[in-house]
DRENNUPA-578309 format. One record per residue (C-alpha): residue number from 0; residue in three letters; y, x, z. Coordinates in pm, 1 decimal, always signed. Each point is the difference from the previous one (the first is absolute). Layout:
<midrens>
<midren NUM; ALA; <Y; X; Z>>
...
</midrens>
This chain:
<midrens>
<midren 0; UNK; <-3061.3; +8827.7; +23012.1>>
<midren 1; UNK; <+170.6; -96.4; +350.3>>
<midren 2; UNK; <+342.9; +68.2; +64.9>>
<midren 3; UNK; <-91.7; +273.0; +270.4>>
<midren 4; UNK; <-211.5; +188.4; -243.9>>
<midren 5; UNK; <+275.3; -7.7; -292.4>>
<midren 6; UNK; <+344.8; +54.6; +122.3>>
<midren 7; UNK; <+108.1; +266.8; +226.0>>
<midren 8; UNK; <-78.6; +20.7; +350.1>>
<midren 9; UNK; <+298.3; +36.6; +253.3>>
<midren 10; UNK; <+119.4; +351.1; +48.3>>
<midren 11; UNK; <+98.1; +168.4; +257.4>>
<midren 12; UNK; <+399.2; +26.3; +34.2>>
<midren 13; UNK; <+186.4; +222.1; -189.1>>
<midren 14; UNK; <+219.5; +214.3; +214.6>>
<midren 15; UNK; <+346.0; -16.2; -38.1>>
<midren 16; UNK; <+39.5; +362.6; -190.4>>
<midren 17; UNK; <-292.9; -153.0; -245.9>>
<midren 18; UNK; <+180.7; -337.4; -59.0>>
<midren 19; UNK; <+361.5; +146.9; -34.7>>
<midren 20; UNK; <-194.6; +295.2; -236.0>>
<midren 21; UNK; <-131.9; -303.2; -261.8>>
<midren 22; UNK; <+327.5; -186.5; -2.2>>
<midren 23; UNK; <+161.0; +326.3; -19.9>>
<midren 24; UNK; <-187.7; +124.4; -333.6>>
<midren 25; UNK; <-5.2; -374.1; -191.6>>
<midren 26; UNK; <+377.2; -46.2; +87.4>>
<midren 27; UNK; <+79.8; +376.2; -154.7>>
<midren 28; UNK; <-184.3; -67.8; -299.9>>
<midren 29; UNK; <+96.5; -348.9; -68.3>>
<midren 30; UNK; <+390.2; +105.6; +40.6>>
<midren 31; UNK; <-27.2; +301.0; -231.1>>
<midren 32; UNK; <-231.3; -175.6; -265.8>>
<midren 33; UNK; <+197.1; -308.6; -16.3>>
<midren 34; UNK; <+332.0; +115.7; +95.1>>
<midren 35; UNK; <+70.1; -232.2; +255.3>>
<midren 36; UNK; <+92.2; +39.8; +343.1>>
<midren 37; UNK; <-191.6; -153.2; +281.9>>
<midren 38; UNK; <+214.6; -184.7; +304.6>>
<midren 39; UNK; <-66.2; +34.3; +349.7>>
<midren 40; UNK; <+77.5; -268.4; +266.9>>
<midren 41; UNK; <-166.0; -279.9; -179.4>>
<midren 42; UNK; <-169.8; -322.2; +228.0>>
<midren 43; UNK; <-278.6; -190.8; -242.1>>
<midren 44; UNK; <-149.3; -294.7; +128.4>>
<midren 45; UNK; <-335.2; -133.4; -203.6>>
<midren 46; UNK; <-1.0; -339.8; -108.3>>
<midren 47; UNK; <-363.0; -137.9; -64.7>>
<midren 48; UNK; <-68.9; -323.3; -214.3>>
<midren 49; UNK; <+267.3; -290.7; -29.1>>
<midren 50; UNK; <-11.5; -133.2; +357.8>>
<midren 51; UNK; <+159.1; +401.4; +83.3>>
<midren 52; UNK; <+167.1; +59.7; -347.3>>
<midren 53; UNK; <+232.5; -318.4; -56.1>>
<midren 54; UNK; <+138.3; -86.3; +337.6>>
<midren 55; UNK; <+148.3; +337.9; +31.4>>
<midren 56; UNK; <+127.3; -1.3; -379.3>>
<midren 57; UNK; <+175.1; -356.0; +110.9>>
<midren 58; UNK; <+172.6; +134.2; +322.2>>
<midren 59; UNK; <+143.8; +283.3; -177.8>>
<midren 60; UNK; <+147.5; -240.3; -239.7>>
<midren 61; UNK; <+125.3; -268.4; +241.0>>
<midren 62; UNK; <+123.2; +241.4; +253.6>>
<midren 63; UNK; <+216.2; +251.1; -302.8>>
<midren 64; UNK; <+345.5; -14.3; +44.0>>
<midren 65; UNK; <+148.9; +221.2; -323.6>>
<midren 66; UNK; <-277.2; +53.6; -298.1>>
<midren 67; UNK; <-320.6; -115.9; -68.7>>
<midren 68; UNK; <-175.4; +188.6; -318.2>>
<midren 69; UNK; <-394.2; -118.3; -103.4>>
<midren 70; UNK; <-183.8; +36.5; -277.5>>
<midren 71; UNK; <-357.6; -121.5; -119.9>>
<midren 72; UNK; <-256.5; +64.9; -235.0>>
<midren 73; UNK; <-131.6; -397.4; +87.4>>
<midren 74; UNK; <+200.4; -268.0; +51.4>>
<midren 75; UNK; <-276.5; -297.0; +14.5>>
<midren 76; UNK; <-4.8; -356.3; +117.1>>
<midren 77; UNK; <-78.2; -127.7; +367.1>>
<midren 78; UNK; <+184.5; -101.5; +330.1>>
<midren 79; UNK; <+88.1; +394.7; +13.2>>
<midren 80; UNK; <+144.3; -15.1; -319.4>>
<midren 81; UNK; <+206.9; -229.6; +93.1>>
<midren 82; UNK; <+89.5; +123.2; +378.7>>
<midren 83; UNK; <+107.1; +336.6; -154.8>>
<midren 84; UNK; <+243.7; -156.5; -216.9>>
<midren 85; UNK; <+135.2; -211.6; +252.0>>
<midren 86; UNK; <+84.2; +263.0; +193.2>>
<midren 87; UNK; <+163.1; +242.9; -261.2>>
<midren 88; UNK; <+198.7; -275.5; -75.9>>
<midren 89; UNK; <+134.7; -110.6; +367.0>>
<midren 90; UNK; <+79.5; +357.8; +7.6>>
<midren 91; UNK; <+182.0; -23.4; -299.6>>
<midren 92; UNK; <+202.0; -311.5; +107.4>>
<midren 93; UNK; <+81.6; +187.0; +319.4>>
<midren 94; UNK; <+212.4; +271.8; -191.0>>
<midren 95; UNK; <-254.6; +287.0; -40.2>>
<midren 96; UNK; <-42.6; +174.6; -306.9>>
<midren 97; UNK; <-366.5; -56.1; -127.3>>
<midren 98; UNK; <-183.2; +94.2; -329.1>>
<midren 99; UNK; <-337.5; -101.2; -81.3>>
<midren 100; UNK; <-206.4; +237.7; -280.0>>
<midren 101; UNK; <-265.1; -216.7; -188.8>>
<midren 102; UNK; <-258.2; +203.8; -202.2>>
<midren 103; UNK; <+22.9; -231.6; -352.1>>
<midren 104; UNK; <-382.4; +13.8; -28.6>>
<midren 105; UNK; <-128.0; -30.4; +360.7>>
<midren 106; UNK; <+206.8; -234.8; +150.4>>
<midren 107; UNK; <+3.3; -218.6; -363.8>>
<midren 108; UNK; <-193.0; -328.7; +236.4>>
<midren 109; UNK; <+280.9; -30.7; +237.6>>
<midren 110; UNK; <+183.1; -390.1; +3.1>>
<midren 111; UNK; <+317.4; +8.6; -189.0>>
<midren 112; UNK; <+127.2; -249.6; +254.7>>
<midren 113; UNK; <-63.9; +331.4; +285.8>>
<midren 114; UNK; <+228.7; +176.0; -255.5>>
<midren 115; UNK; <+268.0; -240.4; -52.1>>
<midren 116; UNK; <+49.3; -75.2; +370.8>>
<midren 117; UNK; <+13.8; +376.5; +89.2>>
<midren 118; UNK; <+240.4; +76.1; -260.7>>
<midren 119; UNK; <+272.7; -286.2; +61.9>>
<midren 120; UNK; <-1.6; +94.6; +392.6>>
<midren 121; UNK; <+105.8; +403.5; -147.5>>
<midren 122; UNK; <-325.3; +163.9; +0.3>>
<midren 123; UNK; <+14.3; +220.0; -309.7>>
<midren 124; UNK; <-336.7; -16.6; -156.7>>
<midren 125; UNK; <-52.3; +234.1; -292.4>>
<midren 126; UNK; <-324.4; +55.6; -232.8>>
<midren 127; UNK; <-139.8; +290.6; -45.0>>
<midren 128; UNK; <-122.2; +98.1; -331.0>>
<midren 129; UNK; <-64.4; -365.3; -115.5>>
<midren 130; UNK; <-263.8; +13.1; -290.3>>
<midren 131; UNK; <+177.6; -170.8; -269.8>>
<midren 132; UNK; <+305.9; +206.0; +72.0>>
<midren 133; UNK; <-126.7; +351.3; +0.8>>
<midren 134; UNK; <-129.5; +211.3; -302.4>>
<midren 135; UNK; <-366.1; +7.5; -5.1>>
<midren 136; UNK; <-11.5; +340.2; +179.4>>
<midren 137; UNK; <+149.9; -99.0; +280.4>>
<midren 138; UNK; <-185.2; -317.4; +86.0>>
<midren 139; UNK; <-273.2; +186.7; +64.0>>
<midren 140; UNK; <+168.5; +184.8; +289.9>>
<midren 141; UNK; <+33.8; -236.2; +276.3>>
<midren 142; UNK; <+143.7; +9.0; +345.6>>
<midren 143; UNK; <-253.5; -13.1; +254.2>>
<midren 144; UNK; <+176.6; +116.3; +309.3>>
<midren 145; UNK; <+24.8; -251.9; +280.2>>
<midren 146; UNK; <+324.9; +112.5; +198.4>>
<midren 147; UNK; <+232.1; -175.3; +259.5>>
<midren 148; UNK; <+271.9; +150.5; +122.1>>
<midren 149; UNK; <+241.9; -184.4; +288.8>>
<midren 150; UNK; <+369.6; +142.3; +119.0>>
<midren 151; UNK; <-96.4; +339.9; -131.8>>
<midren 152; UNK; <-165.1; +74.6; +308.8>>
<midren 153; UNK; <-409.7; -174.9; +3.0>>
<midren 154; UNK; <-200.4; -9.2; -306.9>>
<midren 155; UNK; <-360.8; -107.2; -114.0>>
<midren 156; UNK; <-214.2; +112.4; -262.1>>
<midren 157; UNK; <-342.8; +7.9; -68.9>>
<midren 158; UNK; <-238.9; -235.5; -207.9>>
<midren 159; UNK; <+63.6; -393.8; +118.9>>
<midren 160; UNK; <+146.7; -227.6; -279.9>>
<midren 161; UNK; <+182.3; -326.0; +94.8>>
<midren 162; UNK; <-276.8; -264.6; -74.3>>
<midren 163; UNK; <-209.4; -208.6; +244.9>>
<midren 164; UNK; <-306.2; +192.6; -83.6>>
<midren 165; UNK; <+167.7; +299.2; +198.7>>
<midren 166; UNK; <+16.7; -324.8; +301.0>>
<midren 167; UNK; <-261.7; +54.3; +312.0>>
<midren 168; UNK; <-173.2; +258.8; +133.8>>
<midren 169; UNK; <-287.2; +87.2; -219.8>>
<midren 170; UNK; <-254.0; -238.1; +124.0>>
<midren 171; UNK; <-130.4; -149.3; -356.3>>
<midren 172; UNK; <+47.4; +38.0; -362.7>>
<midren 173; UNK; <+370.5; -259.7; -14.1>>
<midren 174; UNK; <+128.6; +317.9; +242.7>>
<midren 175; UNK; <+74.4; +348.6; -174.6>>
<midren 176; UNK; <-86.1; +310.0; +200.9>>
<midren 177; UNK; <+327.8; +221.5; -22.7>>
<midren 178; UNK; <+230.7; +243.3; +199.9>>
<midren 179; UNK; <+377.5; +67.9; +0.3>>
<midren 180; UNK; <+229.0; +230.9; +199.1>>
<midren 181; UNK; <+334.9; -76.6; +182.0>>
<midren 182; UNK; <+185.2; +328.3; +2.5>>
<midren 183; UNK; <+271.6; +102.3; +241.0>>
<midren 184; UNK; <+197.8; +335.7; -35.9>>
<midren 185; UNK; <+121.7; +243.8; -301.8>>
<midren 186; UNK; <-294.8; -93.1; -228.8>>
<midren 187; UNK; <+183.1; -338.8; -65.1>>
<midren 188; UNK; <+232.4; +145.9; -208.6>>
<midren 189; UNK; <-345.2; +135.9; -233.0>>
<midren 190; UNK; <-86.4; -321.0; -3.4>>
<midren 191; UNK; <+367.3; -143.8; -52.8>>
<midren 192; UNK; <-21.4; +245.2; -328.3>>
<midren 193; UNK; <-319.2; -133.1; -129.8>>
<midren 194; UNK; <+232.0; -397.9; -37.1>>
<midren 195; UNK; <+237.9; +208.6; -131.6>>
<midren 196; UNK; <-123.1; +111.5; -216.5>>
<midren 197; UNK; <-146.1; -280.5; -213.8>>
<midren 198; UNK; <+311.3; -189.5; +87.7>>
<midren 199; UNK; <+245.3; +233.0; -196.3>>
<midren 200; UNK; <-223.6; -79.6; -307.9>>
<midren 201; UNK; <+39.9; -370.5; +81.4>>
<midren 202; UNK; <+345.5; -64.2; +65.6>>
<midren 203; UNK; <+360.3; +200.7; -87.8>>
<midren 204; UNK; <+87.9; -41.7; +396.2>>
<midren 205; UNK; <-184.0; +300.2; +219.1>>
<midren 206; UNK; <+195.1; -53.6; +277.1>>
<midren 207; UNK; <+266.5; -161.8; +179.5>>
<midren 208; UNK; <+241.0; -12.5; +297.6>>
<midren 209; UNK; <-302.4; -157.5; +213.4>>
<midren 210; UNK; <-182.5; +325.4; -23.6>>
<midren 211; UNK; <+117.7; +192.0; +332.7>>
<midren 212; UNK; <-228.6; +292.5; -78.6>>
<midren 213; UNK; <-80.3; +7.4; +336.7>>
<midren 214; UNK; <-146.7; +326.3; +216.3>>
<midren 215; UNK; <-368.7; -30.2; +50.9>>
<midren 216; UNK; <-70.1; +114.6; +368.6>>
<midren 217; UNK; <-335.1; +127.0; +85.4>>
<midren 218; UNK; <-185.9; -296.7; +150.4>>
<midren 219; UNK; <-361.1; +122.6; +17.5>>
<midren 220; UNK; <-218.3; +339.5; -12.1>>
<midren 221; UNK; <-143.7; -55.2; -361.1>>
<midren 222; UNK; <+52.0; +232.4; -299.7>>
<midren 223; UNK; <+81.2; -188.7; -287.0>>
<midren 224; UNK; <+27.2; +109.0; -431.3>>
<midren 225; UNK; <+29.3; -317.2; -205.7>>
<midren 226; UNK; <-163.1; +41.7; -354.7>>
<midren 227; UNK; <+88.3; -202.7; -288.8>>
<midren 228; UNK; <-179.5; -32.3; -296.9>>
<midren 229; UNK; <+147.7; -96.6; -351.6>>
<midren 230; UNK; <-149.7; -36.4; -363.7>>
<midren 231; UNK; <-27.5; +320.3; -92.4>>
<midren 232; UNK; <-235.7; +129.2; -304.2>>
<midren 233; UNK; <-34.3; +323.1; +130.8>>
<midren 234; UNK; <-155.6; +98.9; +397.9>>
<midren 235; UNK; <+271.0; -158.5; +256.6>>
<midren 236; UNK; <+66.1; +38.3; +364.9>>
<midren 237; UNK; <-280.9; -251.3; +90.6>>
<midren 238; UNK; <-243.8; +147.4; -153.6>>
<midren 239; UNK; <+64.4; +356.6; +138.1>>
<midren 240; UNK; <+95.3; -200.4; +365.1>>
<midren 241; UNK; <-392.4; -127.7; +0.6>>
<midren 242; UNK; <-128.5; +349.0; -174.5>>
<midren 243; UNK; <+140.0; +171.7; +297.4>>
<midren 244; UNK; <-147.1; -156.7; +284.8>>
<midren 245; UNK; <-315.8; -40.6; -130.7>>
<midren 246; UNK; <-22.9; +379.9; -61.3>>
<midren 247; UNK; <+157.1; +47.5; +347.1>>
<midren 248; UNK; <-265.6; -212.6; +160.0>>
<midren 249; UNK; <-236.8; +184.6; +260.3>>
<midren 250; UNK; <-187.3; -268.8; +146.6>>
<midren 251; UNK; <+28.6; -343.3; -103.7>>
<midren 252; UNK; <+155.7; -209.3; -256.2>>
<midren 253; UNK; <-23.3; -379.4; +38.0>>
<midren 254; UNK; <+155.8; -238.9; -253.4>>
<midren 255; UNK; <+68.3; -377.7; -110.1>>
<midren 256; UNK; <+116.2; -88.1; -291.3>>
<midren 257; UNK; <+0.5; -356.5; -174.6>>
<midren 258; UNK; <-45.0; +117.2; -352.4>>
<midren 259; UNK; <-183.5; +297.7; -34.6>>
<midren 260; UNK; <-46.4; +158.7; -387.3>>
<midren 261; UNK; <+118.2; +359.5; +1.4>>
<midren 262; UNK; <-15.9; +238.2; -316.4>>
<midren 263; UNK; <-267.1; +299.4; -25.2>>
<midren 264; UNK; <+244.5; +225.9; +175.3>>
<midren 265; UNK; <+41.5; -204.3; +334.0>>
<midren 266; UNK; <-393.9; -85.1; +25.8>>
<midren 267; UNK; <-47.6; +356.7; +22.3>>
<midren 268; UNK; <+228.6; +76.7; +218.9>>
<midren 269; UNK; <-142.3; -251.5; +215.6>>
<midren 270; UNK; <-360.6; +170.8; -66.2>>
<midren 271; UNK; <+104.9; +349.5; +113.8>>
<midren 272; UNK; <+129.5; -70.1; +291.1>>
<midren 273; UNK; <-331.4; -144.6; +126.8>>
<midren 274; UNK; <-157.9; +270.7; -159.2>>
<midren 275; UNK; <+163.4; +214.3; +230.8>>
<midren 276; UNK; <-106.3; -167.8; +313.3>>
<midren 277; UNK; <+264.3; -240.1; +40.0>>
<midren 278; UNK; <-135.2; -347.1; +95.7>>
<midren 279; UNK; <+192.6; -235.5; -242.3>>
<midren 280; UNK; <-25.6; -384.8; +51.1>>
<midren 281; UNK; <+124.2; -235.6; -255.4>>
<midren 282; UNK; <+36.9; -359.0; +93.2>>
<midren 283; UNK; <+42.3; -269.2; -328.4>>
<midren 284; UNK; <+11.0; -351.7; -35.2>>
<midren 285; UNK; <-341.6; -151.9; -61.0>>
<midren 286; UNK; <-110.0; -334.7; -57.5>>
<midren 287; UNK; <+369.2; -176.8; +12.3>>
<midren 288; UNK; <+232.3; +181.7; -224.3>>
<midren 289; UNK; <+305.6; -140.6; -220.0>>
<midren 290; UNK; <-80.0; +250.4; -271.8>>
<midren 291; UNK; <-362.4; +49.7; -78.6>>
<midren 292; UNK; <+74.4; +187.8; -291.0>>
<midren 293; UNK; <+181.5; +259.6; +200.2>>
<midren 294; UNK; <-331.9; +24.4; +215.1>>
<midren 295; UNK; <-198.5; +52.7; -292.7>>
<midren 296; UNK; <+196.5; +254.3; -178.8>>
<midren 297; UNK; <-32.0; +194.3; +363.0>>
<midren 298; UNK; <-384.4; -66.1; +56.7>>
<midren 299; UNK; <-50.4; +233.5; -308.4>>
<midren 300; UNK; <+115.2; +318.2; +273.4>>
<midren 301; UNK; <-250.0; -134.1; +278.4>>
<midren 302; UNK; <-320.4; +216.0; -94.7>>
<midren 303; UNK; <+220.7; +333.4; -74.7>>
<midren 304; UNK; <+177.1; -31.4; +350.8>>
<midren 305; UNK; <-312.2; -116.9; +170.5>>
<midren 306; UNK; <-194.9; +278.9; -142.2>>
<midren 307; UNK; <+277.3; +220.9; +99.0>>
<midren 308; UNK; <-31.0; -147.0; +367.3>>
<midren 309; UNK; <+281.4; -229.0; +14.6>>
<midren 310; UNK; <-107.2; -339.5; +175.4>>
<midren 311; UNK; <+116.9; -287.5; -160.8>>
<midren 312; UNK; <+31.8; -365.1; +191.4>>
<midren 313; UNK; <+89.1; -321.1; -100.9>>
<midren 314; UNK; <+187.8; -252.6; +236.4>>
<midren 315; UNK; <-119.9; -310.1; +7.7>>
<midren 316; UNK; <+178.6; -272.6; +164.8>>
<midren 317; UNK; <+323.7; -37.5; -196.8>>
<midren 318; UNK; <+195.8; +153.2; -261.1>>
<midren 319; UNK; <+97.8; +387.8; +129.4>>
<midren 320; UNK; <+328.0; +87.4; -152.9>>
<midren 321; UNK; <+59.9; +269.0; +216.4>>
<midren 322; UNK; <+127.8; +355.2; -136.9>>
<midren 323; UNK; <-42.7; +254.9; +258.8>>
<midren 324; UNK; <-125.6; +319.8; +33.5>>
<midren 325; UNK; <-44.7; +186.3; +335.6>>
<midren 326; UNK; <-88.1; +424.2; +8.2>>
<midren 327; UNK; <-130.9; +208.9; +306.7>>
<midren 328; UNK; <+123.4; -291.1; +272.9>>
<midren 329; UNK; <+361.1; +163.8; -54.7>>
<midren 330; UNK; <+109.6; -114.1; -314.1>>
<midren 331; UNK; <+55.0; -338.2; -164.0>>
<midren 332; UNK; <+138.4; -153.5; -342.3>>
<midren 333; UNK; <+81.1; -341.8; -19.7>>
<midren 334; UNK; <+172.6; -191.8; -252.7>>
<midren 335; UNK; <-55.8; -209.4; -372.1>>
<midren 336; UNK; <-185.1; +243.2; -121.8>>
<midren 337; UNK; <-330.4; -84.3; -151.0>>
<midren 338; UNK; <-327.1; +281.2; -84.7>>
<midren 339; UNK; <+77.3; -86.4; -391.4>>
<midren 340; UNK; <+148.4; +91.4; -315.8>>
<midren 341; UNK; <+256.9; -273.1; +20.8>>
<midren 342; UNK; <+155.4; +109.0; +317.8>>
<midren 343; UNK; <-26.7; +369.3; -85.7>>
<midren 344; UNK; <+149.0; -41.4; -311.3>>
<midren 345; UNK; <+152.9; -284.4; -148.0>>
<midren 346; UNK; <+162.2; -197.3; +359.9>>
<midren 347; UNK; <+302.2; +81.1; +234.6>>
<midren 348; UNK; <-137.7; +53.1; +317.1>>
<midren 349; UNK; <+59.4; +127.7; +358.9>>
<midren 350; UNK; <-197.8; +166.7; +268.4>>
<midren 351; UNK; <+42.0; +129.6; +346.2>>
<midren 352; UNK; <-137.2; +336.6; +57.8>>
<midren 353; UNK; <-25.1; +16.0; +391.1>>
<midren 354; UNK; <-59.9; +271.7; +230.6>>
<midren 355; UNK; <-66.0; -152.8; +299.5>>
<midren 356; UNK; <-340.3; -14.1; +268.1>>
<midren 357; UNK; <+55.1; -378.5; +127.9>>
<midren 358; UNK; <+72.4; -180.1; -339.4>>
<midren 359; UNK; <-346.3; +175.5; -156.4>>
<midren 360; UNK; <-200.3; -118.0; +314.0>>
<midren 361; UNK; <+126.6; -374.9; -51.7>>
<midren 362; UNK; <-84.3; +64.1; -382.7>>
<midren 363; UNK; <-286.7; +178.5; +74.6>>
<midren 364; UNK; <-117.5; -271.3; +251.3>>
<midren 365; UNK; <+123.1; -280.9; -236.8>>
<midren 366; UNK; <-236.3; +190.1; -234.7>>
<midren 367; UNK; <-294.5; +19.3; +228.7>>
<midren 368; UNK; <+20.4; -397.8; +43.9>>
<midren 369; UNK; <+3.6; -91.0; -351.1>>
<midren 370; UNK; <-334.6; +228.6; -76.5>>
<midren 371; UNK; <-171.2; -194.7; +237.3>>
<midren 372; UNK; <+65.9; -317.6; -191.6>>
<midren 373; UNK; <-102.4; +200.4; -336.2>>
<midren 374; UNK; <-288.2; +78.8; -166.0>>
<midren 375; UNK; <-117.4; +362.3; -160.7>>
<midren 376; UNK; <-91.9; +81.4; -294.8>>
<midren 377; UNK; <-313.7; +231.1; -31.5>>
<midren 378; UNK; <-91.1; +206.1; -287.7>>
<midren 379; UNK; <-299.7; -128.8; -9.5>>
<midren 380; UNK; <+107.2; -328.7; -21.4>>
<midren 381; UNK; <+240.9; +18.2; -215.5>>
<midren 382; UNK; <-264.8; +161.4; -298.4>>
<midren 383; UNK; <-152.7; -271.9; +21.8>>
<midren 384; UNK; <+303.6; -258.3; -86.6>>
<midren 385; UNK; <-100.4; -205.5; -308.4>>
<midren 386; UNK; <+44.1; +56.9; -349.3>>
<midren 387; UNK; <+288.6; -257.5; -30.1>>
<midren 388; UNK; <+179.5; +119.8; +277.9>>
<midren 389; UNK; <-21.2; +368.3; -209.6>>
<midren 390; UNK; <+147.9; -173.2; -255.9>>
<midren 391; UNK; <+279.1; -151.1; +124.5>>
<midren 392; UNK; <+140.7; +332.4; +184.3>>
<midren 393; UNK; <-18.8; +139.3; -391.7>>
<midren 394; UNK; <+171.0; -258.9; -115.9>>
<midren 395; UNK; <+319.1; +80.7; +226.8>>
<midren 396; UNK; <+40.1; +346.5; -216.9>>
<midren 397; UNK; <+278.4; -84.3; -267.4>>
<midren 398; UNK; <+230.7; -121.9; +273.4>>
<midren 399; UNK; <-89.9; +169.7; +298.9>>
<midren 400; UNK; <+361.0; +215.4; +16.2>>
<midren 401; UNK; <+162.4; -347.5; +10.1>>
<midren 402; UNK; <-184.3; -162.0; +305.2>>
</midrens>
C-alpha cells in the first residue's frame, strides 16, 4: 500500500465552532472522569529528536537562577551524559538548589565518577526504588517519567532519556527517533507535581526555602490537564485518560508508541473505534528496536486490529521511542507513556492531555513524515509470516503484563 492510499487524506478545515466543540467535549470528560482540572494559558513548544530536544533542556539549566528539579527513567553513558551533569553541577556550585531523581533500574549504566562529581559540587542525587533496596513488589514498579522542571516556571516532559542514542536527528539507527515538550504557563505546576511526587517517597525533605511557589501567568492559548499514572492493581487515571479519547474520537486517531503490547481490553478498544469509521494509524518501531521482545509480545494484536481496520506501520530508519497520540487534529497526548501493560499498570508516568489546534498539526505533521519513512503491514501479508515467527509472539504470553 502507498502512503496516499492508507492514511487519511487532508480535510477540509474545521471551523472554529467545530474545533472549539471537540476540545470542548474531550476537556469535559477528561476533567470529570479523572478529576483533574485542565489550565488555560499554556505555550508548548515541540522538541523533535536530540539536535531539538537537548539544547533546549541545557539552556534551561545554564540560564536557572533559583531551582532546577529533573528526573529520568535513563541515565546512560555518552558525551550527553556527561554534558548534563556538568551542567547540574555548575548550577549547583553557583548556589541554586538542584535535585536529580535516578530511576534505580533504568539509569543502573550511568559512571559512578558522573555521580560523584555531581554530588560533591551539591547536586542532590537520590535513587529511586533501587532493586536491592525495595521489597520485591515494588521493584517491579518503576519510574518512567522523564520530567525537567527549571525556576518553577519552564518544564519538559515527554519520552527522551539522557543517553547519546537520543544524540542527532534521526538520520540512522546510532540516532533515536523521539519527541519532548517545553511547557510554559499553569500546567508547570502538573508537571512540578508529577517530581513531587516520587520525590516525597525518596527523600524526608519536600521542600525548602528555595521553593518561591511562584504565580504561573498565562503565556500561551493551549488547554492543558496533566495525567499521572502510578502502580495501581486496579483501573487508574491513565487508563481511563486513553479510554476516553479514544471513545471520543470522530475522525482520526494516529499514534506512536515505542513499545506496544496492550491487554485484550485496550486492543479492542482500538478495534471499535475503526469499526466505527474512524481511520486509526498506528506507527511502531520495526526493524531497529532495543526490545524485540516487547515487539513480539505486541505483533500477537496485529491480525485482530488489522482485521478490525486499524493500519499498522513500522518505522524503519532508527529506533522510534516516541509516545504520542493525536485525536480529530484538536487533541494531543504526549508524555512517557507507552501502549503496554507496564506503563498502564505497574510504572509512574506522566502525560499531557492538550487541547490545542497548532500543537496537533505539528504532531500530526511530525506524524505524516515518519509514515513516509515506514512500512505497512497488510493482512495479507502478515498470514503469511512464518511458522517461527508464530512461535515466538506465543512465546511472549507468561510475561506479557511485565513488558
Amino acid at each position: 500500500m502507498s502512503l496516499t492510499e492508507s492514511s487519511p487524506a487532508d480535510d477540509a478545515p474545521l471551523t472554529a465552532a467545530e474545533s472549539a466543540e471537540r476540545k470542548h467535549l474531550i476537556r469535559r470528560r477528561l476533567e470529570r472522569l479523572i478529576g483533574i482540572a485542565a489550565t488555560e494559558g499554556n505555550q508548548l513548544d515541540v522538541l523533535r529528536n536530540g539536535d531539538e530536544i537537548f539544547p533546549a533542556m541545557l539552556e534551561a539549566i545554564r540560564s536557572a537562577s533559583h531551582t532546577i528539579d529533573m528526573m529520568t527513567f535513563v541515565y546512560w553513558r555518552g558525551e550527553i551524559a556527561h554534558e548534563f551533569a556538568r551542567a547540574l553541577a555548575d548550577r549547583a556550585r553557583q548556589g541554586l538548589r538542584v535535585r536529580l531523581l535516578l530511576d534505580g533500574f533504568g539509569s543502573r549504566p550511568i559512571e559512578e565518577r558522573l555521580l560523584d562529581d555531581m554530588a560533591d559540587a551539591g547536586v542532590q542525587v537520590v535513587w529511586f526504588r533501587k532493586p536491592l533496596w525495595s521489597s520485591p513488589v515494588k521493584q517491579n514498579h518503576r519510574c518512567h517519567r522523564k520530567v525537567l522542571v527549571v525556576d518553577e516556571s519552564v518544564a519538559f516532559t515527554g519520552g527522551v532519556g539522557i543517553a547519546e542514542e537520543w544524540c542527532g536527528d534521526a538520520r540512522h539507527e546510532g540516532e533515536w527517533r523521539d519527541t519532548h515538550i517545553r511547557v510554559r504557563g499553569p500546567a508547570v505546576d502538573g508537571v512540578s507535581a508529577a517530581f513531587a511526587q516520587n520525590w516525597a517517597e525518596c527523600h524526608r525533605e519536600l521542600f525548602d526555602d528555595r521553593d518561591r511557589f511562584i504565580e504561573q501567568e498565562a503565556t500561551g492559548t493551549a488547554v492543558v490537564q496533566v495525567v499521572r499514572g502510578s502502580a495501581s492493581f486496579g483501573w487508574q487515571d491513565m487508563q481511563t485518560l486513553l479510554r476516553v479519547v479514544l471513545e471520543s474520537a470522530q475522525e482520526r486517531v494516529r499514534m506512536a508508541s515505542a513499545y506496544f503490547a496492550p491487554d485484550d481490553f485496550f486492543t479492542e478498544l482500538l478495534c471499535a473505534t475503526a469499526r466505527r469509521g474512524v481511520a486509526v494509524d498506528i506507527v511502531l518501531p520495526g526493524p531497529y528496536t532495543d526490545k524485540r521482545v516487547s515487539l513480539m509480545a505486541g505483533e500477537r494484536y496485529y491480525a485482530d486490529l488489522l482485521d478490525a481496520g486499524v493500519r499498522v506501520w513500522q518505522y524503519q530508519p532508527t529506533m522510534l521511542h516516541t509516545k504520542i497520540i493525536t485525536v480529530d487534529r484538536v487533541v494531543s497526548l504526549v508524555g512517557s507513556t507507552n501502549i503496554n501493560r507496564r506503563s498502564l499498570d505497574h510504572d509512574e508516568e506522566v502525560m499531557l492531555a492538550v487541547m490545542d489546534e497548532t500543537l496537533t498539526q505539528t504532531l500530526d505533521r511530525h506524524f505524516t513524515e515518519d509514515l513516509a519513512s515506514s512500512t505497512a503491514i497488510t493482512a495479507e501479508a502478515w498470514k503469511r509470516r512464518s511458522v517461527a515467527r508464530r512461535v515466538q509472539q506465543s512465546a511472549t504470553r507468561p510475561i506479557r503484563r511485565f513488558l
